[in-house]
C-alpha positions in Angstrom: 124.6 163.8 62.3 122.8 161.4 64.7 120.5 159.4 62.0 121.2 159.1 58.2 122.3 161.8 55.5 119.9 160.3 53.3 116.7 160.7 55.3 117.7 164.4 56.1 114.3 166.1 55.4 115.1 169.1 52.8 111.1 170.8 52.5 109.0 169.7 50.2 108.8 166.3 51.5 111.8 165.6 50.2 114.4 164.0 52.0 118.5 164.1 51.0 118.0 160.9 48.7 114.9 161.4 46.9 116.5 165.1 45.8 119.8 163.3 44.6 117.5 160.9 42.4 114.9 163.6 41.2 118.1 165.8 40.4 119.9 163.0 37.9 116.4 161.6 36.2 115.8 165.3 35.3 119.0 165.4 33.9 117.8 162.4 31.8 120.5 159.5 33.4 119.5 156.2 32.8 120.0 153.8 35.3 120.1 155.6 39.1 121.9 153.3 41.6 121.8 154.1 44.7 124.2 152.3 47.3 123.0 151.8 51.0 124.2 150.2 54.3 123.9 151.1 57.5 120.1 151.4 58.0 119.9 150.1 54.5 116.4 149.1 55.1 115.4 152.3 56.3 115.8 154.3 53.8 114.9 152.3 51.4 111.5 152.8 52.7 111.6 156.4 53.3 112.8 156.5 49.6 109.9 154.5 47.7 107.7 156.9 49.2 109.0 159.3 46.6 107.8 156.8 44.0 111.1 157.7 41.8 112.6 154.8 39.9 116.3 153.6 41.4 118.1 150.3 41.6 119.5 149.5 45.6 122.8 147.5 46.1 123.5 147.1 49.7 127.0 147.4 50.7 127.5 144.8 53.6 130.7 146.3 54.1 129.9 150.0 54.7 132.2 149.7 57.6 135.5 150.1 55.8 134.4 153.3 54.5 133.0 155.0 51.0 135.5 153.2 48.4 133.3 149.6 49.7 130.5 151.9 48.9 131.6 152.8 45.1 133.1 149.1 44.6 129.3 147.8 45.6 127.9 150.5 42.8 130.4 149.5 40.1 129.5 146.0 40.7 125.8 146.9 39.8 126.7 149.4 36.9 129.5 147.7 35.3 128.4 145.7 32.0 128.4 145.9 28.6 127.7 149.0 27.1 128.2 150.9 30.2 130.7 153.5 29.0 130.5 155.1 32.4 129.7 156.0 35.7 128.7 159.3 37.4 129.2 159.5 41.2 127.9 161.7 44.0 127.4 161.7 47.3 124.4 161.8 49.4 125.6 164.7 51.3 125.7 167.1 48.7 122.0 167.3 47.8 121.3 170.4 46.0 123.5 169.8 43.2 121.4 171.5 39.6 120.0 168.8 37.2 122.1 171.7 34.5 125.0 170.6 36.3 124.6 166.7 35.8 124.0 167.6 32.2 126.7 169.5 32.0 129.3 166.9 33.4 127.8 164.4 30.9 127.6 166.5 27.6 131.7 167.2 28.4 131.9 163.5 28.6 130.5 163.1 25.5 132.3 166.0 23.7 135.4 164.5 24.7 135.3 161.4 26.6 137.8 162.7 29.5 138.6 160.1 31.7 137.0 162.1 34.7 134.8 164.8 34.0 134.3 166.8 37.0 132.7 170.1 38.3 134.8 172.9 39.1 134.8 176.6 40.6 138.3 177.9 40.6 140.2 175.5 43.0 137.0 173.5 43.9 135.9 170.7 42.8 132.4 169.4 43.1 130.1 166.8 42.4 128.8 164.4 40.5 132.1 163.4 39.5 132.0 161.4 35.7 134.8 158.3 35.8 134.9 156.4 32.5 134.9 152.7 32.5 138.8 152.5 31.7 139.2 153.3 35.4 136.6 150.7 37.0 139.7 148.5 37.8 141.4 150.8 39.3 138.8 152.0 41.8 138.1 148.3 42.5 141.9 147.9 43.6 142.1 151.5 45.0 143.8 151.4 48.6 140.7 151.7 50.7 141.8 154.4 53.1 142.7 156.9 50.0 139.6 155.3 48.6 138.8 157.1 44.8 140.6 160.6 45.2 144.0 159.4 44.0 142.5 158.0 40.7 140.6 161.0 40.4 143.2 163.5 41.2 146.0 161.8 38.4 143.1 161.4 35.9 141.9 164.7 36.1 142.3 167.2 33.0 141.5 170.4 31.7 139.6 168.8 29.1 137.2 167.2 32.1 137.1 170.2 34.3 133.5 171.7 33.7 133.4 175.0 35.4 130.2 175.6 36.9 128.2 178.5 38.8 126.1 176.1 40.9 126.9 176.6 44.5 124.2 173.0 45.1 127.9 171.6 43.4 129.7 172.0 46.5 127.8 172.1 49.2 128.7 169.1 51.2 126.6 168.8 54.2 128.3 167.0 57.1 127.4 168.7 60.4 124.5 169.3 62.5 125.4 173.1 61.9 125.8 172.8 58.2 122.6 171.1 57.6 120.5 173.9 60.1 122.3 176.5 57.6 120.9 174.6 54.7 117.2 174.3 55.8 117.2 177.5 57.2 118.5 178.8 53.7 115.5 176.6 52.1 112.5 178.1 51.7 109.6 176.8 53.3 107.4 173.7 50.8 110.7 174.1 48.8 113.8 172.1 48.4 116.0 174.6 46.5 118.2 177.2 48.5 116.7 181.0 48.2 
């Protein structure tokens, strides 16, 4: 993309990050983490201008890919009490707070291992993974990085279908992201 996924402006003055926040502290979850690395510092700037409460963890080793990313989170998130973890990623910023809401109240109904959006073969984000499964992300093949565990965990029981397109709209080219603003209205950060 040239610069950061996180500091992609969305309208609004909203920038990729800040929306992600905003979306899950609407959706009343607890404790935001939010992991950073290359031009950590950056964006945690851009982001406290938002004044919206998150915790940083900065992943030294963002170079071996997103699973150093989600081990650096989990080392943040996972104490006692914690019965879980939901998981998104910057890229897909327009996800509905009724979404995140959704994913967790399945949890809680029925305490699926991973609770997960879904649209007929799609599945979207944030992505639930109970703490049973921490280990086994932290000794997850890097390269695969969480897919496997989430794939072979995956049930019916933790499949949330879900008419939010914001679920599975993963932004990762130049072309994709013109078709987002372009499909924002303007001072807004939600699609028309």
């Amino acid at each position: 993309m040239g610069r950061p996924k996180a500091l992609l402006p969305l309208g609004s003055g909203e920038i990729f990050l800040s929306r992600v926040v905003r979306t899950f502290l609407e959706a009343d979850v607890d404790d935001v983490v939010v992991v950073v690395g290359h031009d950590a510092e950056a964006i945690v700037r851009a982001f406290a201008v938002s004044g919206l409460a998150a915790r940083f963890v900065v992943n030294r080793d963002y170079e071996r890919g997103q699973s150093s990313s989600l081990i650096a989170g989990l080392g943040m998130v996972d104490r006692p009490g914690v019965a879980a973890c939901l998981l998104t990623l910057v890229d897909v910023p327009l996800i509905a707070s009724s979404t995140v809401r959704a994913v967790v109240d399945r949890y809680r109904r029925t305490r699926a291992p991973i609770v997960r959006p879904v649209r007929g073969t799609e599945h979207g984000h944030p992505v639930l993974i109970d703490h049973s499964l921490f280990d086994s992300l932290r000794h997850a093949d890097p390269a695969a990085g969480a897919k496997p565990i989430v794939r072979a965990n995956a049930s019916p029981a933790g499949d949330v279908e879900i008419d939010d397109d914001g679920a599975f709209a993963d932004i990762d080219t130049p072309e994709e992201y013109q078709r987002l603003v372009s499909s924002v209205g303007p001072g807004s950060s939600s699609p028309r």
